[in-house]
ZAKOLLO-284859 format. One line per field, with one value per residue (C-alpha): residue number from 0; residue in one letter; chain; x, y negated, z. Coordinates in nm, 3 decimals, m for minus. Layout:
<atoms>
seq: c(NUM	...)
type: c(a	...)
mol: c(A	...)
px: c(X	...)
py: c(Y	...)
pz: c(Z	...)
</atoms>
This chain:
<atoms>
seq: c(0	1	2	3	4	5	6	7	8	9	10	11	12	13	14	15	16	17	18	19	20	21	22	23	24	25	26	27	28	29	30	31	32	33	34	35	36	37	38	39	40	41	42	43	44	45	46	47	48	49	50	51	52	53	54	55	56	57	58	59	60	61	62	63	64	65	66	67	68	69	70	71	72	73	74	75	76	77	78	79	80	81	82	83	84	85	86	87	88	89	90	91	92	93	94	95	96	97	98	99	100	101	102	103	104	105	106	107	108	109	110	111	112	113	114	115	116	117	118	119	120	121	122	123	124	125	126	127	128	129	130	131	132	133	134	135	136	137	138	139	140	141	142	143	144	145	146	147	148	149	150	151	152	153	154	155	156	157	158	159	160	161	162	163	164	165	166	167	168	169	170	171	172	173	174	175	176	177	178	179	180	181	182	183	184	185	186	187	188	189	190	191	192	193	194	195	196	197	198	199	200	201	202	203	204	205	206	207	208	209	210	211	212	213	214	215	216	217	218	219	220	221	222	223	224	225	226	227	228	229	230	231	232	233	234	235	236	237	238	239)
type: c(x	x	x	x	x	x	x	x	x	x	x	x	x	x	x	x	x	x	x	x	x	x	x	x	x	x	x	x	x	x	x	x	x	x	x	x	x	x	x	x	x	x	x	x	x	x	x	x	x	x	x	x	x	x	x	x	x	x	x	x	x	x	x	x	x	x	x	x	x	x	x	x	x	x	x	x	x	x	x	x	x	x	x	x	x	x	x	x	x	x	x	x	x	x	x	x	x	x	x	x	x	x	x	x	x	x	x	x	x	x	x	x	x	x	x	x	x	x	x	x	x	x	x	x	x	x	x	x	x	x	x	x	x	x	x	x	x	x	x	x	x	x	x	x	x	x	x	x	x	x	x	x	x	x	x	x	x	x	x	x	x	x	x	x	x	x	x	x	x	x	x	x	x	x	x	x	x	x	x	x	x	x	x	x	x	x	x	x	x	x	x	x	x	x	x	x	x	x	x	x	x	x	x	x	x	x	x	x	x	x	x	x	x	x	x	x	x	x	x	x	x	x	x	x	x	x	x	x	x	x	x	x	x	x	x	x	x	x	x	x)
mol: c(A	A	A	A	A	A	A	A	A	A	A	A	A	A	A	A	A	A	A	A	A	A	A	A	A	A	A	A	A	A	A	A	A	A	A	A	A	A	A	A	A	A	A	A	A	A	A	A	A	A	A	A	A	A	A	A	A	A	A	A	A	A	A	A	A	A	A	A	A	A	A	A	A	A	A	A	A	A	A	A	A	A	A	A	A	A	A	A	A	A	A	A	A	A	A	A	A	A	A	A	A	A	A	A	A	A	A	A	A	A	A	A	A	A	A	A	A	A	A	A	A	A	A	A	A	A	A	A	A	A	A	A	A	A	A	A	A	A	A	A	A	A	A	A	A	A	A	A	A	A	A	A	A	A	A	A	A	A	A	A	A	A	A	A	A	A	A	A	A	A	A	A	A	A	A	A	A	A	A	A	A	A	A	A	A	A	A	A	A	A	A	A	A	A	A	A	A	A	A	A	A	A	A	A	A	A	A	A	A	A	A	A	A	A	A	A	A	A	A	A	A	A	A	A	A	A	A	A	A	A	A	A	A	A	A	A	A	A	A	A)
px: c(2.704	2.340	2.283	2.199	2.545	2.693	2.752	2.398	2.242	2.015	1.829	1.589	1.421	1.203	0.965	0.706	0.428	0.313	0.200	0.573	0.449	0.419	0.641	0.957	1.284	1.377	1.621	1.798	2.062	2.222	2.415	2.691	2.621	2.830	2.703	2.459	2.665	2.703	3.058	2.950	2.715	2.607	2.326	2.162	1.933	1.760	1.630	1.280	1.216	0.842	0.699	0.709	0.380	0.347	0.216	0.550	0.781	0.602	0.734	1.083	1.161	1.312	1.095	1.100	1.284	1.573	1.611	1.633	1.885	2.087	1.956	2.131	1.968	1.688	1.796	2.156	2.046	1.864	2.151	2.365	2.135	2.044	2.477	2.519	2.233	2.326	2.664	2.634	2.353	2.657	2.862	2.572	2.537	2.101	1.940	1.711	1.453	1.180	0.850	1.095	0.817	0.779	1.120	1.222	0.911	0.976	1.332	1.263	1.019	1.243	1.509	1.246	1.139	1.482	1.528	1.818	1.900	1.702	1.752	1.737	1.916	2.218	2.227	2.277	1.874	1.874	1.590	1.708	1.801	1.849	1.616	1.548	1.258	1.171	0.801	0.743	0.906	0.745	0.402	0.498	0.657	0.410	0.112	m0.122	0.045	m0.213	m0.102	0.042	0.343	0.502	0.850	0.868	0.623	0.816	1.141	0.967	0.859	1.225	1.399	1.555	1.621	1.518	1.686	1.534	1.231	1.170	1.530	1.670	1.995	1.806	1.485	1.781	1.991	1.724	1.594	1.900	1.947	1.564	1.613	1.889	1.695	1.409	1.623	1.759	1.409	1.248	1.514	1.330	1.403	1.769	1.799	1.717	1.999	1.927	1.849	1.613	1.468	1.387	1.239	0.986	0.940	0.793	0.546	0.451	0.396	0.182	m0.056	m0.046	m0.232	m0.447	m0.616	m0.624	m0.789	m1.059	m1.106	m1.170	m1.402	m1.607	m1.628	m1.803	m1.589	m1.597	m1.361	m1.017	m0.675	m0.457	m0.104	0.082	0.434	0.713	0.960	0.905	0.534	0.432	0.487	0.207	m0.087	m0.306	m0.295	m0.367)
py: c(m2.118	m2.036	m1.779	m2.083	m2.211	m1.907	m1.722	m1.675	m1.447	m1.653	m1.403	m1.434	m1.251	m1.398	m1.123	m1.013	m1.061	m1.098	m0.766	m0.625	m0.261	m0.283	m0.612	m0.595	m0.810	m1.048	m1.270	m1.193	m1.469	m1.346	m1.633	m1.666	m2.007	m2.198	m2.491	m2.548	m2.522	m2.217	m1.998	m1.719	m1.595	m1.352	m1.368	m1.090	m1.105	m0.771	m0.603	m0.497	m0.261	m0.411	m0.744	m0.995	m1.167	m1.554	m1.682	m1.537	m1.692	m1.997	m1.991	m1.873	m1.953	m1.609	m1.445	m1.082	m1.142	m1.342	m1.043	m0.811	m0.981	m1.085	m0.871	m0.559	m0.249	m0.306	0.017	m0.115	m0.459	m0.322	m0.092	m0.375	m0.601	m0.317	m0.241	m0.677	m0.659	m0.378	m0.410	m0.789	m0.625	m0.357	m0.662	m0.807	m1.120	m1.223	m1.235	m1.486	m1.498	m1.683	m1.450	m1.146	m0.925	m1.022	m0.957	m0.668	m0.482	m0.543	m0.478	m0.091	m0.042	m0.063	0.127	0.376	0.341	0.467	0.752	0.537	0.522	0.332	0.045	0.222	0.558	0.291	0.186	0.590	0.595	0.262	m0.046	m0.320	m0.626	m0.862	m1.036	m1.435	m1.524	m1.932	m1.855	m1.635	m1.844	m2.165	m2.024	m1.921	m2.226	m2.474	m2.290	m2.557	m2.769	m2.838	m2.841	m2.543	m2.333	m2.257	m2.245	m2.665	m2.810	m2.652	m2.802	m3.127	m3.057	m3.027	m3.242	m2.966	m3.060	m2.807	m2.775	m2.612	m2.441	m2.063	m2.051	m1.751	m1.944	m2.237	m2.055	m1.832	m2.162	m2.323	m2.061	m2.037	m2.428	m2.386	m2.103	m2.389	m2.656	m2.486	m2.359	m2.709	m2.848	m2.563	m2.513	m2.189	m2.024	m2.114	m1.996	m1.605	m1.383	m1.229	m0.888	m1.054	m1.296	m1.034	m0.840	m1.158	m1.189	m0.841	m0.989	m1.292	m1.163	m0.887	m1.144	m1.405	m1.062	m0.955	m1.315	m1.404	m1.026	m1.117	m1.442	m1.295	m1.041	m1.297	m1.478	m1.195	m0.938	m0.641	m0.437	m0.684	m0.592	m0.784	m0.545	m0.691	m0.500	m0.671	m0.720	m0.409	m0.315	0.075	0.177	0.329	0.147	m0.125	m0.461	m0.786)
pz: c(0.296	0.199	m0.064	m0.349	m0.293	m0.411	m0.748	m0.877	m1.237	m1.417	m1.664	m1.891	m2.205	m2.506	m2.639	m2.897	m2.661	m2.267	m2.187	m2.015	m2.122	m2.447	m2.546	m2.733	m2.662	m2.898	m2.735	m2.373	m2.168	m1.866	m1.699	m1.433	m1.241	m0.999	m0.817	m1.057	m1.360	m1.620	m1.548	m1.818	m2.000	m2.206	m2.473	m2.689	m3.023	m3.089	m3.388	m3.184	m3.473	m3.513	m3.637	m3.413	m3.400	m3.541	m3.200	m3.046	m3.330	m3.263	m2.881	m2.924	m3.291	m3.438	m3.743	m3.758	m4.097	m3.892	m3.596	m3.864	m4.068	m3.766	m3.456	m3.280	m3.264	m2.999	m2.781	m2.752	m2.669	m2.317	m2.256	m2.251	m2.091	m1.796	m1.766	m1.704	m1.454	m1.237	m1.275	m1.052	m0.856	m0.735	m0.669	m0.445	m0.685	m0.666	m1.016	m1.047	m1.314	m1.319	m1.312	m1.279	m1.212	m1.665	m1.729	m1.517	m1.637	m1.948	m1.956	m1.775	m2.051	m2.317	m2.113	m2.077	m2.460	m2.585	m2.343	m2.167	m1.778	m1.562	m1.355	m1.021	m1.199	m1.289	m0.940	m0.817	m0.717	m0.488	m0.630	m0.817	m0.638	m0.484	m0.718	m0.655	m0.832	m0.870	m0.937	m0.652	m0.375	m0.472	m0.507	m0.120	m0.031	m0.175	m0.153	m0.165	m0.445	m0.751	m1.089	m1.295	m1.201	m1.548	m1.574	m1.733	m1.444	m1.170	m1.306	m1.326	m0.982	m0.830	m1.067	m1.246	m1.614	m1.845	m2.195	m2.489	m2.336	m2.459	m2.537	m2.343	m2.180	m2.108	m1.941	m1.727	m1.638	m1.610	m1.333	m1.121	m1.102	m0.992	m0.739	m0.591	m0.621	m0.381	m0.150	m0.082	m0.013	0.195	0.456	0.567	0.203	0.211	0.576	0.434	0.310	m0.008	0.134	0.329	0.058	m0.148	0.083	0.181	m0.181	m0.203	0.088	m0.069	m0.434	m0.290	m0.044	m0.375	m0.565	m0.335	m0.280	m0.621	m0.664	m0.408	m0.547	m0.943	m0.754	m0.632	m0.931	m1.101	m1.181	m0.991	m1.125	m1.152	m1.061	m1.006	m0.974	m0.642	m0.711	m0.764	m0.868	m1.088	m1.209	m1.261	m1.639	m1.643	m1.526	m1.683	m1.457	m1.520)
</atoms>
């Protein structure tokens, strides 16, 4: 059996914004899925502890009035978060989030906010993963397929229905029936382990940023960056 046919972590976050550094978590699913279906989950609504902007209630729906009426303390909500992630991680389950490279930042900003553990401390120094991410492997796999790659046209792409979109346990089941749904049309993808996979997804996401670096440089700007790490970005650097 290929690593899509197995237990799979969908996980996903709905913020205060889009910058990962600076971006608070509002809502958080993580998701046990089984042949496509949901076996567990989890879900999470923080108190961030700042207002959450309208353009951001206007994506996922919760006012800063409602998180702080109904929301756990923000600091908790990663701990808990970061303690269901690693703790499949040490099992060797994948996580699969779509744009990881978003949520995974964010999510080790927060931890990082609130003086708690990292990722990589909670995993006794070794790098998160395996991490399956939709967005990544499809930009790889269908390279030269025109339209846009947000989470909704790529669903529509593989056939993947997507519930409520911007709802946390939708986006995350949403992602692992995704992650499945690729693997099962690019043969190649659902031949790799998921050591391997996210190994190659390290490759791809870095060769995606450096073209799309080059190609912003030689539209005119000289001095874009375009950050190629994943599935974590540095902390402390500005990137686009």
């Amino acid at each position: 059996m290929g690593w899509h046919q197995e237990l799979l972590i969908g996980f996903d976050l709905e913020t205060t914004g889009t910058d990962p550094r600076t971006a608070r978590i509002v809502t958080a699913a993580v998701i046990e899925v089984r042949d496509g279906e949901p076996a567990g989950r989890r879900e999470w609504l923080a108190d961030p502890g700042v207002p959450i902007p309208p353009d951001a209630v206007a994506v996922h729906g919760i006012s800063t009035e409602r998180a702080a009426a109904e929301g756990q303390p923000a600091d908790r909500v990663a701990d808990a978060i970061a303690e269901a992630l690693t703790g499949y991680w040490r099992a060797g389950a994948p996580v699969v989030a779509y744009n990881a490279a978003f949520d995974l930042t964010l999510l080790s900003a927060e931890l990082r906010r609130y003086g708690l553990p990292s990722l990589a401390d909670r995993l006794g120094g070794a790098e998160p993963g395996p991490v399956v991410d939709p967005y990544t492997i499809d930009r790889w796999a269908d390279r030269y397929r025109r339209g846009k790659r947000t989470l909704e046209a790529v669903c529509t792409e593989y056939g993947v229905v997507l519930g409520a979109a911007h709802d946390a346990s939708a986006d995350a089941l949403a992602a692992a029936r995704l992650a499945r749904a690729i693997a099962v049309r690019h043969a190649k993808v659902a031949a790799l382990g998921p050591a391997e996979l996210h190994r190659s997804q390290i490759q791809w996401h870095a060769a995606w940023a450096a073209d799309l670096q080059t190609f912003l440089r030689g539209k005119g700007d000289p001095t874009a960056v375009v950050d190629g790490a994943w599935p974590l970005r540095e902390l402390t650097e500005e990137r686009v």
